[in-house]
VEXGU-33071 format. One record per residue (C-alpha): x, y, z; residue in three letters. Coordinates in steps of 0.2 Angstrom, whole numbers, plus 5000, padded with zeros to 4 digits. Example, Ala and Ser with C-alpha at 12.3 -4.5 7.8 and 13.67 -1.06 7.14 Angstrom:
! residues 2
506249785039Ala
506849955036Ser
//
This chain:
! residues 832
544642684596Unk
543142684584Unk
542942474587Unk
541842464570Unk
543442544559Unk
544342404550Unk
545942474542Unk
546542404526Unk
548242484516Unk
547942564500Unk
548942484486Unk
550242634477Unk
550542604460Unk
551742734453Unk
550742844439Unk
551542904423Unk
550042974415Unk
548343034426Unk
547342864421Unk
548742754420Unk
549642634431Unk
551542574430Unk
550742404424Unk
549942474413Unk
551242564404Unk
552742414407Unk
551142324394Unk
550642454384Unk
552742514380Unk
553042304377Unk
551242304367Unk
551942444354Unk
553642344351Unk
552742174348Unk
551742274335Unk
553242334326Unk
553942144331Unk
552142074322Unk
552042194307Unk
553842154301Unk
553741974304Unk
552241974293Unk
552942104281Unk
551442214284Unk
551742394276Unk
550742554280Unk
549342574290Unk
549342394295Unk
550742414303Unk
550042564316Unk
548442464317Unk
549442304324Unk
550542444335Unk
548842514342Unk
548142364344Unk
549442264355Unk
549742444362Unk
547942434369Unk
547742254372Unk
549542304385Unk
548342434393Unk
546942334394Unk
547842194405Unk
548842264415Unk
547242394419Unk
546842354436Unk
544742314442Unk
544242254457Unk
545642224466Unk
546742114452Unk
547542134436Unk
546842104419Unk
548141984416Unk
548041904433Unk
546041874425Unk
546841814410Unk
547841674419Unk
546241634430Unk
545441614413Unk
546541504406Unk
546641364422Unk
544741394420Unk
544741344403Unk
545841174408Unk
544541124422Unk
542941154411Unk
541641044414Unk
542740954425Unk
541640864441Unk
542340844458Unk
541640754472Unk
541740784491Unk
542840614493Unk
544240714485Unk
544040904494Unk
543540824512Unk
544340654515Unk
546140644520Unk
547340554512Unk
548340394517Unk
549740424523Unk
551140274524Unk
551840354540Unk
550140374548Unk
549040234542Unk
549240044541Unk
547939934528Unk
547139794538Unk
546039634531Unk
544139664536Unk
543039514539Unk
541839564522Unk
543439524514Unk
543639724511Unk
545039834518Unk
545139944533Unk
546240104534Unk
546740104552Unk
547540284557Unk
548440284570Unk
550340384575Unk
551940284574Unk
553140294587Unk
554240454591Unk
555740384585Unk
554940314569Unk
554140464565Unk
554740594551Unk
554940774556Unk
554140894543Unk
553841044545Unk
551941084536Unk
550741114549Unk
549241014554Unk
547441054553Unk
546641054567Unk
544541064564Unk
543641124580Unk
541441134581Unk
540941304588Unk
539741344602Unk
539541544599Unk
538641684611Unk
537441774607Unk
537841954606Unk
536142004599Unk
535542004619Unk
536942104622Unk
536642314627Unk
537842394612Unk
538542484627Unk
539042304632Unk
539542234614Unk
540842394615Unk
541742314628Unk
541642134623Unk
542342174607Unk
543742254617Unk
544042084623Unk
543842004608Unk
545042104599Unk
546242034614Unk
546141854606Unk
546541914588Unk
548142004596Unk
548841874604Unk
548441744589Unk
550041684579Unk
549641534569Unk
548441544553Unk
546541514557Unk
544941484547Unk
543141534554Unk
541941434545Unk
540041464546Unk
538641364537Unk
536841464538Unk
535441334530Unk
533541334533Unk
532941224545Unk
532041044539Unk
531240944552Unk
530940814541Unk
531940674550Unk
531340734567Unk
529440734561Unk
529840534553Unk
530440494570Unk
528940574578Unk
527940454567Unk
528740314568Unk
528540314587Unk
526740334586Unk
526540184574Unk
527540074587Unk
526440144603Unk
525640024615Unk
524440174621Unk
523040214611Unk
523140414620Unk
525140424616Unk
524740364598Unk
523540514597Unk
524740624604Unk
526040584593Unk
525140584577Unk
524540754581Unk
526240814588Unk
527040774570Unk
525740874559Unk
526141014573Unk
528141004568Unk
527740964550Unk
526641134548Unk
527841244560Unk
529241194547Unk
528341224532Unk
527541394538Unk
528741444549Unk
530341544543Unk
531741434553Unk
533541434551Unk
535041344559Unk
536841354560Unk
538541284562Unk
540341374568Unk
541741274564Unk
543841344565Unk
545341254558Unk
547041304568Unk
548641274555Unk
549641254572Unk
551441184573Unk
550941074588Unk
549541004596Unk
549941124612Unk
549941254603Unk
548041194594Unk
547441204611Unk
548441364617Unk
547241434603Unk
545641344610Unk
545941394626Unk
546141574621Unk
544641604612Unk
543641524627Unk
544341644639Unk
544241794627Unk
542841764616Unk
541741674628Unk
541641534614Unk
541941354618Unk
542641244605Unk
542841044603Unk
543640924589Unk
542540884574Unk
542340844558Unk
542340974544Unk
540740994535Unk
540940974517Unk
540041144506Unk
539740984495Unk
538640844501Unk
538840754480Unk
539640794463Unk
539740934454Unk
540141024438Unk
541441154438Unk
540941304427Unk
541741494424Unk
540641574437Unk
539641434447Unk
539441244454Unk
538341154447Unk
537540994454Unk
537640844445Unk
536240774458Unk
534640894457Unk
534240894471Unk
535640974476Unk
535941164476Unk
536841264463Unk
538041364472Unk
539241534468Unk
540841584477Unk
541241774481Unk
542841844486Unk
543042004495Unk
544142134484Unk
543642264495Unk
543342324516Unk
542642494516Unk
541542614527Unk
540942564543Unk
540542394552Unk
539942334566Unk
539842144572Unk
537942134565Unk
538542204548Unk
539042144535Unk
539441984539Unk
538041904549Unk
536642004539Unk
537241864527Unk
536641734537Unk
535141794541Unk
534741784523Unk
533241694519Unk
534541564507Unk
535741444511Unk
537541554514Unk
539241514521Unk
540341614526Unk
542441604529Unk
543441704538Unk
545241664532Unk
546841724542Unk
548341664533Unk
549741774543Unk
549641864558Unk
550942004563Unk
551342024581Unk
551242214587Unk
553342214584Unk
553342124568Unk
551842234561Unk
553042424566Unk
554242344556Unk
553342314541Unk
552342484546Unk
553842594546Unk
554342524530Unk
552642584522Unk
552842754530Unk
554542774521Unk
553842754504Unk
552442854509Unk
553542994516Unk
554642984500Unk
553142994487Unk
552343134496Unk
554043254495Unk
554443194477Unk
552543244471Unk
552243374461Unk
550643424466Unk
549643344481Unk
549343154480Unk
547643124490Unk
547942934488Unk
549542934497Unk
548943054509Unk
547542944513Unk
548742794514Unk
549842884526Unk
548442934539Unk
547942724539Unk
549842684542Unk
549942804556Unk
548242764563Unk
548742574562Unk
550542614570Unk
549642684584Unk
548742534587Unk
550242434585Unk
551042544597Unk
549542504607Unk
549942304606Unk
548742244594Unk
549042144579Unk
549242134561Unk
548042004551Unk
548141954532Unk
546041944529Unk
545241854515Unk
543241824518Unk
542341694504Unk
540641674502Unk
539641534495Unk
537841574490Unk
536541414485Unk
534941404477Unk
533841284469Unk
534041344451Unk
535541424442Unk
534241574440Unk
533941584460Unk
535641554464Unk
536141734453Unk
534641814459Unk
535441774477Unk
537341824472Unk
536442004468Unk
535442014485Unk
537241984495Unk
538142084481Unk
536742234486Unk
536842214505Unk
538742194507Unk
538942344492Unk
539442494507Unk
540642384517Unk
541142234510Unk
541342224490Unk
541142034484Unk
541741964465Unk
541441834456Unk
543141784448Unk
543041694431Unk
543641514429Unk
544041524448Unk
542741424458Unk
543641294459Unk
545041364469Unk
543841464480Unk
543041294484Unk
544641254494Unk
544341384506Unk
543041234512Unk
544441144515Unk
545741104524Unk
547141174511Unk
547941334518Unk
547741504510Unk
549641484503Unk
549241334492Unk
547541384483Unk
548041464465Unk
547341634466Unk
548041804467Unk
548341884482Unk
546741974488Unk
546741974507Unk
546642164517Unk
547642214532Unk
546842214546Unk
547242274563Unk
546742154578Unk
545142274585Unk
544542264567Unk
544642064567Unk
543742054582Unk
542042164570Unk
542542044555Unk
542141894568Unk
540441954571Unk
539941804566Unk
540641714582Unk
539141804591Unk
537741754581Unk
536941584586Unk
535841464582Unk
535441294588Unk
535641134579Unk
535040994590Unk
533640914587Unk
533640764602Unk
532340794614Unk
530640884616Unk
530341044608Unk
530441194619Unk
530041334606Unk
530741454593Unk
532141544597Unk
532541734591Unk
534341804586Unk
533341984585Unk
532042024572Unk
531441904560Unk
533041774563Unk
532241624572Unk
532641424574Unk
531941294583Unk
532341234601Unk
532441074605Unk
533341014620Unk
533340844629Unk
533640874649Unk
533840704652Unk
535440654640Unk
535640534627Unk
535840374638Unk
534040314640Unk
534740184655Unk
535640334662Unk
534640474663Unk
535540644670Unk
534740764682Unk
533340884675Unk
532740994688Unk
532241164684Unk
531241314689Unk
529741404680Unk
529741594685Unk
528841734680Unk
527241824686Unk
525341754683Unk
524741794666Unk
526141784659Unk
525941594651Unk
527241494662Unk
525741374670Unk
525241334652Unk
526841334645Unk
527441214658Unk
525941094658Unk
526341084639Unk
528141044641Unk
527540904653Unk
526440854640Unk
527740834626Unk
528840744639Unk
527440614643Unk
527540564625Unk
529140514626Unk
528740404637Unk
529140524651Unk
528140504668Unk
527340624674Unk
526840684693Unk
525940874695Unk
525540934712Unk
524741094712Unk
523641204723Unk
522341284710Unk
521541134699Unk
522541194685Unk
523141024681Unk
521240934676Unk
521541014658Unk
523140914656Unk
522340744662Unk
520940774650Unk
522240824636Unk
523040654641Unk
521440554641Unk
520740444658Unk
521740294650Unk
523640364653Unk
523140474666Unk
522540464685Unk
521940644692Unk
521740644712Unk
520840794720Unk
521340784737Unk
519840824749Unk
519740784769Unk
518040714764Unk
518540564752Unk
520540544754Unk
521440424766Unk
523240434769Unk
524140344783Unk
525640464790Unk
526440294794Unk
527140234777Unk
528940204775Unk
529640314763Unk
531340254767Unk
532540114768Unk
533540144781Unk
532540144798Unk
533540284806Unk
533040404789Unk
531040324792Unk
531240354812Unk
531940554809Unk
530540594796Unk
529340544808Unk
530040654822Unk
529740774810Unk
528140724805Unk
527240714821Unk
528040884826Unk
527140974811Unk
525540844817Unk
525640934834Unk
526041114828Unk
524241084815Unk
523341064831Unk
524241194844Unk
525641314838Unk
526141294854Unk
526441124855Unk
528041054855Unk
528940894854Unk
529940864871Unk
531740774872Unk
530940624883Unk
529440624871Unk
530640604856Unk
531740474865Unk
530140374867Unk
529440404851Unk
530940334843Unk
530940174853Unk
528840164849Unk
529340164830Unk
530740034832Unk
529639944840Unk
528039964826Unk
529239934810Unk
530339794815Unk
529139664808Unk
529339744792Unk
530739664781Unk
530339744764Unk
529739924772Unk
529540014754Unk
528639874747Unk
527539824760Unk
525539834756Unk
524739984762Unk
523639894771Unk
524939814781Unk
525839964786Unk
525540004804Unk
524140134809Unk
524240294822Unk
523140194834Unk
524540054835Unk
525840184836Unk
524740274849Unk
524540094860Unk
526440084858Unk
527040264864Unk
525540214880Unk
526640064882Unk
528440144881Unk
527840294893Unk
527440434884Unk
525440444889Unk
525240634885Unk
526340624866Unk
524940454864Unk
523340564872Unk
523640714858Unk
523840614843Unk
522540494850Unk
521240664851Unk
521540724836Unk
522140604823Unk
521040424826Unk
519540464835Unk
519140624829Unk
518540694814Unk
520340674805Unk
520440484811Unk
519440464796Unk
520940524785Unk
522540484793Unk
521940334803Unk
521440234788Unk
522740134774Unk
523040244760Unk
522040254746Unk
522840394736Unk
523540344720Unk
525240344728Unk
525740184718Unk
526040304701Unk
525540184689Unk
524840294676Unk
525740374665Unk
525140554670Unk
524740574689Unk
524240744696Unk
523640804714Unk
522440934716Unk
522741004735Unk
521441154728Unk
520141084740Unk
521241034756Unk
521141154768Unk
522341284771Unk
522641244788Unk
522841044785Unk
523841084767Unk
525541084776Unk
525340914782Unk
524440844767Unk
525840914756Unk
527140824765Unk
526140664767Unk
525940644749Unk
527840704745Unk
528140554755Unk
527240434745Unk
527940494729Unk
529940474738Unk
529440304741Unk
528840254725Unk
530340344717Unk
531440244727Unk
530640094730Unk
530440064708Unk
532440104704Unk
532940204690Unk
531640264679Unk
531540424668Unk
530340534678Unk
529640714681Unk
529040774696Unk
528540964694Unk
527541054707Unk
526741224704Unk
526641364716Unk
528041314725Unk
528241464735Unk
526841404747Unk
527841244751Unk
529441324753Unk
528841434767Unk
528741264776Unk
530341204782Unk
529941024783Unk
529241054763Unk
530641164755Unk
532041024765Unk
531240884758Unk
531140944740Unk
533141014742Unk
533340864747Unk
532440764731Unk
533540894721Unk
535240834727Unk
534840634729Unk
533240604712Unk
534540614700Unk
535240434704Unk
533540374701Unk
533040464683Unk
532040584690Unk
531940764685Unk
531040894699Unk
530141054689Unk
529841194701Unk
528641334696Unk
528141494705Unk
528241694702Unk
530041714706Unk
531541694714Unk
531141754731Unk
529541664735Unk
530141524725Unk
531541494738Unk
530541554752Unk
531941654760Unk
533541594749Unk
534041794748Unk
534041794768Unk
535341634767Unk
534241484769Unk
535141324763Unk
533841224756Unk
533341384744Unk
535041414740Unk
535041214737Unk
533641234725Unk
534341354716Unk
536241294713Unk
535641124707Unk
534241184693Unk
535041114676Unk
533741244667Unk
532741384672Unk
531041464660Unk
531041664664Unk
529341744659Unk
528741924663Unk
529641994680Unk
529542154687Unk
531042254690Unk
531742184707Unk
531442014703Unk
532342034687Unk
533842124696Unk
533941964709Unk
534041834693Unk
535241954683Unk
536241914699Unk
535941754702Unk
536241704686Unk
537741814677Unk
537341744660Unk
535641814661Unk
536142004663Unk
535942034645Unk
534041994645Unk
533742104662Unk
532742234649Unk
532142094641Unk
531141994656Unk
530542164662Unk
529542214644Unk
528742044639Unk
526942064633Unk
525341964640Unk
525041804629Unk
523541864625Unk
524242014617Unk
525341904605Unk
524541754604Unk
526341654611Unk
526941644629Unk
528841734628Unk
530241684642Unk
532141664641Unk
532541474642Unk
534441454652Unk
535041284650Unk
536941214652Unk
537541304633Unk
536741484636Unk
535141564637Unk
534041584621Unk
532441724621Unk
531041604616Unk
529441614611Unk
528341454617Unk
527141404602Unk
525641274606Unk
525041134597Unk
523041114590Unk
522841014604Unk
523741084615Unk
522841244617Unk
521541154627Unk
522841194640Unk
522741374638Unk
521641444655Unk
522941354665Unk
//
């Protein structure tokens, strides 16, 4: 099976003479008796009367002359409704509400004095049976098959052409492709900066909105919408057909609205809209008359919406004939077919090449696949009657090998219910839909492959790419629409160094700070001074840890519970012992003691997590304590190394790290801690950040730590950040994870440890930069959705190279290939 063929039935007309249809001659026979008919009734004599016989003879031939898929008559009776709609306006309000109906809809009183129409179903028993069908309107969330290897779009559309063969009751594919405007977005941008009670997220704002208000104007963006109407006899069956383009076409579907072609009134004319509003566009409607040559799901279809123009596009399907039903109706064309080609004279190419589609499509009926009635419309816009021509030609000139589009006079205004909700069977115009077998539906719905994002909620990510020049923006908000109920937003950063995921995610934290987003960076290589400096010292507090000049007591409750406090201490001073000798471990008796030392230490504490630091007992209290419970060589060890030694002056002392997070901004720099003490410093200030987390309730929050795969080689560090994973959510906070890939992200998830494997399975979003082969393969695999991009992540270019950072951003609707774009100020961060 050749899957880009669509097959089409050639339309015999019986021919008397070479250049002449049977039409033509029923008209022209009629034509030369209503010439004789007209001379005697005028009592014309002599040539007159040959001249009215020529005449009517020719004007017979004339309409029922057949061009561009209808006759001259049917043009004619176009014409003629066009001529009684002239001029005539029509608004929105009548294509695009529904109507009241008595069975349906009950008229109440509204407090303004006004009236309410309520719709709401009557009872089964009240309700009349009828037998039209019921539109169903569904919003679309198409894939992408631009990512996809052709080899791989063969076989989808193998699959696809599986939905269309099982499909029985009429469908609609609708597709809107308009420019993007950021103008609300960039207004809302201002606005917050105007209402600001920071003077540096003020700044930030102001600047950030002359970044989107340039990127819009300069940038070519685009976005788009995928709607479907289902004509089904029931609502089971609606959903049968949901379900089922969900399981073939990977394409999820949910009830909406229909969006109107029409956003205000306008003027029917013979061969355009035009807006009564100028601000509005002018807008032409096509028809296909003709499917021809090859196509392929990119062609011809969505190279349409990848025009520079506003274009939408529909796919009407007003009967479908199962594989049975079409050998019926197939045999019957092979009859005539067989019964032409022995009555003819002399060979009869066209009904040769008619019978080689019948049998072709026979096969494929034999085969189980479907039958489809096919009408695609196309509405162009443009500002002016002049663009909007000048646009028709473009499409007319791109769509000329595969797909022939008209203009049919005086019948715009029945192609404008193709926007609609009004079945193919009730709009006035001839019939012009092809025949197409269900592999060739699944080409036609090429569109249902090419995406583009909408939403504008959130921070922006970047500009995403369909494949060549096709871009539109990304925004996404991780955190949900309910502000008081912030959902999880933890994700991963992976790619290898140089390749812009520091910088890209420092500048996504940046964008997320002013939101009012707080911030909190650990990292080991002093990369996150240039974002406190972007911030500015009065919304940001940067800490460069040192053994020199920080305190921190190990003995902060990071807990509630006393049990949860008491265990993470055992752990604590097991890692405290290990820092000092590998071999040193923490005995049965010792623990026992330990924990009755700590029960002991925190039972004066009533309000643990909000207790002052410098209330918080010391290591030389717990030391006294473990002296006094019995466990003199676990008190002599700590005693050594942690209070009268050298490190007494760090972890023997109230802290004095900001661990209270009261800036909007905080970052650690553990560049300077030493290796051999980072292990404990990194868990000590985890700590301190669990604490405030769950001492201040829900809050939205980020916590993002870079160069994670050091940490994650630490149990105690890679359980404790699982663990933040599984439990941060109930408090607003979102955990960002960056490192080179998969493997030393997880620190050993491949070889089965939990609290990678814990990491990994609850990331909401993951940002893939440059990866080298075998790390690509491993998140191909651990990702399925992602295997389209394998080639992808393997070939992206230095930053430096392009002047943009690109990564494939995978978020809970699909993964986008994205290219990460800076503001101005932004590229202060660059270096990262």
């Amino acid at each position: 099976m050749s899957y880009s063929q669509l097959i089409q039935f050639k339309r015999l007309e019986e021919r008397t003479l070479i250049f002449l249809n049977g039409k033509q001659m029923m008209f022209a026979v009629f034509g030369g008796f209503s010439g004789l008919s007209l001379a005697n009734t005028l009592d014309l004599s002599g040539w007159p009367v040959w001249l009215a016989v020529i005449t009517v003879t020719i004007l017979g031939l004339i309409i029922g002359a057949r061009f561009r898929g209808l006759y001259g008559y049917q043009y004619l009776g176009l014409l003629a409704r066009g001529l009684t709609r002239l001029n005539r306006t029509v608004e929105p309000a009548e294509l695009y509400d529904r109507p009241v109906d008595a069975d349906l809809s009950y008229v109440l009183g509204a407090p303004d004095g006004g009236a309410l129409v309520l719709r709401q179903a009557p009872p089964a028993s009240e309700r009349q049976v009828t037998t039209s069908y019921e539109a169903a309107i569904y919003r679309l969330k198409p894939v992408d098959l631009a990512q996809y290897h052709p080899q791989a779009v063969r076989q989808l559309m193998q699959r696809w052409s599986g939905f269309w063969a099982g499909a029985r009751a009429p469908l609609r594919l609708l597709v809107h492709s308009t420019p993007f405007h950021a103008g609300q977005v960039v207004e809302d941008v201002r606005a917050a900066g105007l209402v600001a009670r920071e003077d540096w997220r003020a700044r930030a704002l102001t600047g950030y909105g002359r970044f989107l208000e340039r990127l819009t104007r300069e940038a070519a963006m685009y976005q788009a919408s995928h709607e479907m109407i289902v004509w089904a006899g029931s609502d089971v069956e609606a959903q049968a057909a949901v379900g089922s383009l969900a399981s073939w076409l990977g394409v999820s579907a949910r009830p909406a609205e229909l969006t109107p072609l029409l956003e205000s009134e306008y003027e029917l004319n013979f061969d355009h809209l035009a807006p009564l509003d100028p601000r509005q566009p002018y807008i032409v409607l096509l028809v296909s008359h003709e499917f021809s040559g090859e196509w392929s799901w990119a062609d011809p279809l969505v190279t349409l919406l990848r025009q520079t123009f506003a274009i939408s596009v529909v796919v009407d399907v007003e009967r479908n004939l199962s594989a049975n039903e079409a050998l019926r109706e197939l045999v019957k064309y092979e009859n005539v077919l067989t019964d032409v080609l022995a009555n003819a004279r002399s060979r009869d190419p066209k009904a040769e090449g008619a019978m080689r589609d019948v049998q072709l499509a026979m096969a494929k009926a034999n085969a189980g696949l479907a039958l489809h009635f096919t009408t695609v419309v196309v509405a162009v816009k443009g500002t002016t009657l002049a663009e909007v021509k000048q646009n028709v030609e473009a499409v007319r000139t791109l769509t000329a090998a595969r797909l022939s589009l008209v203009v049919l006079p005086g019948g715009q205004g029945e192609l404008l219910k193709f926007f609609t909700t009004t079945r193919r069977r009730e709009i006035n115009i001839p019939e012009i839909s092809h025949n197409v077998t269900s592999d060739g539906m699944a080409i036609i719905s090429g569109p249902l492959g090419f995406r583009r994002r909408n939403e504008t909620d959130g921070i922006f990510w970047g500009i995403g790419s369909s494949g060549g020049s096709d871009t539109y923006p990304i925004w996404w908000n991780g955190f949900g629409r309910d502000p008081d109920k912030p959902a999880a937003y933890h994700g991963m950063f992976l790619g290898k160094s140089g390749y812009g995921k520091t910088v890209s995610m420092n500048a996504l934290l940046y964008r997320e700070a002013m939101r009012a987003t707080q911030v909190v960076m650990m990292e080991p290589q002093g990369h996150s001074k240039r974002l406190v400096e972007l911030v500015g010292e009065d919304g940001a507090s940067y800490n460069a840890l040192s053994m020199a000049e920080m305190q921190v007591n190990p003995l902060d409750p990071i807990y509630d519970d006393l049990n949860d406090q008491k265990s993470y201490l055992t752990s604590l001073c097991r890692l405290m012992l290990k820092q000092v000798d590998p071999e040193r471990n923490l005995s049965i008796r010792e623990s026992g003691l330990l924990d009755a030392a700590l029960t002991v230490l925190y039972d004066g504490l009533s309000d643990p997590l909000h207790t002052s630091a410098r209330y918080v007992p010391r290591l030389e209290q717990l030391c006294h304590e473990l002296r006094r419970q019995g466990a003199e060589l676990l008190a002599d060890d700590l005693e050594l190394n942690y209070v009268y030694g050298t490190l007494g002056q760090v972890y023997n002392q109230a802290t004095n790290t900001d661990v209270a997070l009261e800036a909007n901004v905080v970052t650690y720099d553990f560049k300077d801690v030493p290796e051999s003490h980072r292990t404990l410093i990194y868990t000590l200030v985890l700590g301190r950040i669990q604490r405030i987390v769950r001492s201040q309730g829900r809050r939205r929050r980020i916590v993002a730590v870079d160069e994670f795969g050091w940490m994650a080689q630490e149990p105690i560090l890679a359980n404790i950040v699982a663990m933040w994973i599984k439990t941060f959510r109930t408090f607003g906070c979102g955990i960002w994870l960056a490192e080179q890939d998969l493997i030393r992200l997880t620190g050993g998830a491949a070889s089965g440890d939990l609290s990678g494997h814990s990491i990994v399975g609850n990331s909401v979003f993951q940002l893939f930069f440059h990866h080298e082969s075998a790390a690509a393969r491993m998140v191909s695999e651990t990702f399925p959705n992602m295997e389209p991009y394998l080639n992808m992540i393997e070939s992206f270019p230095r930053p430096q190279e392009t002047g943009m950072a690109e990564a494939v951003l995978r978020i809970p609707d699909g993964a986008y290939h994205m290219y990460m774009l800076l503001s101005d100020i932004e590229r202060s961060l660059v270096g990262s």
